[in-house]
Structures are given as C-alpha cells and as structure tokens.
N, C-alpha and C positions, 0 to 999 in steps of 0.2 A: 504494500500500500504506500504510494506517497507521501510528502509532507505537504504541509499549507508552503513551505519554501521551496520544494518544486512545483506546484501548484502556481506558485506567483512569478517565479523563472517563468513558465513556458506563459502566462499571461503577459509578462514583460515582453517574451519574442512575438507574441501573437498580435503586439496591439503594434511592435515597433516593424515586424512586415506588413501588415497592414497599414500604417504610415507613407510605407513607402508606394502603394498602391492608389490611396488617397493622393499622392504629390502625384503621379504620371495621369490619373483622371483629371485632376485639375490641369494639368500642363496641358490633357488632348481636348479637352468640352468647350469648345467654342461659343458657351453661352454663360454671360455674365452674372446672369443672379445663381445658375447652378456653380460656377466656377465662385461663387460667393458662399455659399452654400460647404462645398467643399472644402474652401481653404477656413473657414470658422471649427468645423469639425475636427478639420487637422491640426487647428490650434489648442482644441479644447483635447484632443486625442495624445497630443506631444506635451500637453501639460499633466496629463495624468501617466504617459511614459515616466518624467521626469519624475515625479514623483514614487512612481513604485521602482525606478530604478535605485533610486537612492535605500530603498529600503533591501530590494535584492541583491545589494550589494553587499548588506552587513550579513547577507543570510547566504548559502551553500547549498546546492542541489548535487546531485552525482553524477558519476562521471557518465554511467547508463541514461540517464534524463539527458544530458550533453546530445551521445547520441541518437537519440530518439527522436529528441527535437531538432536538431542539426540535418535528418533525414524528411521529418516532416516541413522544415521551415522549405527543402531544396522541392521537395513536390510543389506545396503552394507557390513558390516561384514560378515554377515550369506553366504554375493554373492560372496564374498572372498574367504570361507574357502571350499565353493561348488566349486569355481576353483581351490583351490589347492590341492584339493582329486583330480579333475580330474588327474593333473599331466602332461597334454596335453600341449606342448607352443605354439598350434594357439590358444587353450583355453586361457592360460596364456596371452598372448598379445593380442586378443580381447577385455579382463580387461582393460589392463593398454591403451590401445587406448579409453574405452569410460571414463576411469579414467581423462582419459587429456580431452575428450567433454566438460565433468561436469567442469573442472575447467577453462577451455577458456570460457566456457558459463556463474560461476561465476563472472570469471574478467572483461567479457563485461556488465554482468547485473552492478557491483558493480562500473565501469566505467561509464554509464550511468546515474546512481542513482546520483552522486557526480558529474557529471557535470550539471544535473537538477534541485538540492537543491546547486549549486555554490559553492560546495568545489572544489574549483584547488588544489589545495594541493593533496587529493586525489587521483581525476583525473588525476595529473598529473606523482604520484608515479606510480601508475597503468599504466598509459602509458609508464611510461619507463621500467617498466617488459613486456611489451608486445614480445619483441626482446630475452627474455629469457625463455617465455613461447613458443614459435613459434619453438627455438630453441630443448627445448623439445620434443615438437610434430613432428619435422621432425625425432630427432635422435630415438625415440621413432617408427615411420613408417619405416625405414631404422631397424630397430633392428627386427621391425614383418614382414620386407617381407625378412630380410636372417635366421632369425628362422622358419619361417614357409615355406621356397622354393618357396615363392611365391608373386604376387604384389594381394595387398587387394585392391577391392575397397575405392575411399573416400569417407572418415565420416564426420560426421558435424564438427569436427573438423578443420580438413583440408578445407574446404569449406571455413568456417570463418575466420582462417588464411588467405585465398588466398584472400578474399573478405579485411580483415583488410590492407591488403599490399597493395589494390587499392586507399584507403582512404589516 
C-alpha cells in the first residue's frame, strides 16, 4: 500500500505534466477568451504545483513509485502529443478535462492516505486546495463547452466535485 507521500509525489507529477499540456493548448487556441480561460487555470494550477512541491520535497517516495510514474508520466506524453497533431479543441479539451480526473483523483487518494497515517498537516493543506482545484474544473468545463459549441457530459471529475461539496 502507499503512502499519502507517494500519493502526493505522483499528484505533484500529474498536475506538473499536465501544466505542460495547458501551456501548448494555450500557445495553439486561437481564441482569446478560451486562451484566457487557459492561461488563468494554468496560473491557479502552477500555484498549487508550487505549493505541494514544497511540501514533496521534505517528504520521500520510493525508488519503485520513481519508476512507475516515470513510465506512466512517458505514456501520457506520447497521449499529448497524439492530441496535439490532432489539432481538434473537443480533442484538445477532452485532454485537459480527464487531465483535471487524474489530479482530483490524486488529491482525494493523497487526502485520504494523510488523514489514515494522521498527518493533519497534510490533510489539511490539501483540503484547503480543494476550493482551487474545483475552481479549475469548472473554468476548465465552461472553457470545453464554449470551445467545442456544446455541453459534454459529466466526468468523474465533476461527479466528485459535486459529491466533495456535499461533504
């Protein structure tokens, strides 16, 4: 079983490749309130990088976690660069919608883990990103249904936000 400090390792890498997939969307979207749109999220997304970096740093994952994530971070690359030959932006925001799953799914696993092994501390940093990741995920659905003309279905994403806000 993991820790909440692997847990937050691979939440650090999920939100900082997905960073890098927000900056090449924003660089190709030729339209300025969604290229507004994206660079806000990538603000608010680099500001809670910077913040759970600093805590990953005083913590240690294993050298197996290294490799597991260092295999999966190279897959999603490859699923990156497959959507930006597309060039499509329901394709493009399809991405960055299951981009935010993985990392609401991180911060819930990595929340969990640190209230189980009784780091508040943790817990509690995490919980007070919850209001900035949520915040993402809307502007992020709001950004794929006036880019793509249409309302998506919801994703697990939105699920667990809405299920989080009943807690």
């Amino acid at each position: 079983m993991s820790s909440a400090a692997d847990a937050l390792h691979h939440l650090v890498q999920v939100i900082r490749t997905g960073n890098e997939f927000y900056q090449h969307a924003a660089d190709r979207i030729d339209d300025a309130d969604l290229e507004k749109s994206l660079e806000a999220n990538l603000a608010d997304r680099r500001e809670l990088l910077d913040r759970l970096q600093a805590v990953a740093n005083v913590r240690s994952g294993t050298a197996d976690l290294e490799e597991d994530l260092e295999t999966r971070l190279e897959e999603e690359r490859a699923e990156m660069e497959a959507v930006l030959e597309s060039n499509d932006r329901y394709v493009y925001f399809n991405h960055l919608e299951s981009t935010e799953e993985r990392a609401s799914q991180w911060l819930t696993d990595a929340r969990e883990k640190a209230n189980a092994e009784g780091d508040s501390k943790l817990r509690d940093l995490l919980e007070d990103m919850k209001p900035t990741f949520r915040r993402v995920q809307e502007r992020m659905q709001s950004a794929r249904d006036s880019a793509t003309g249409r309302e998506v279905p919801r994703t697990l994403a939105t699920r667990i936000a809405r299920q989080d806000r009943r807690t």
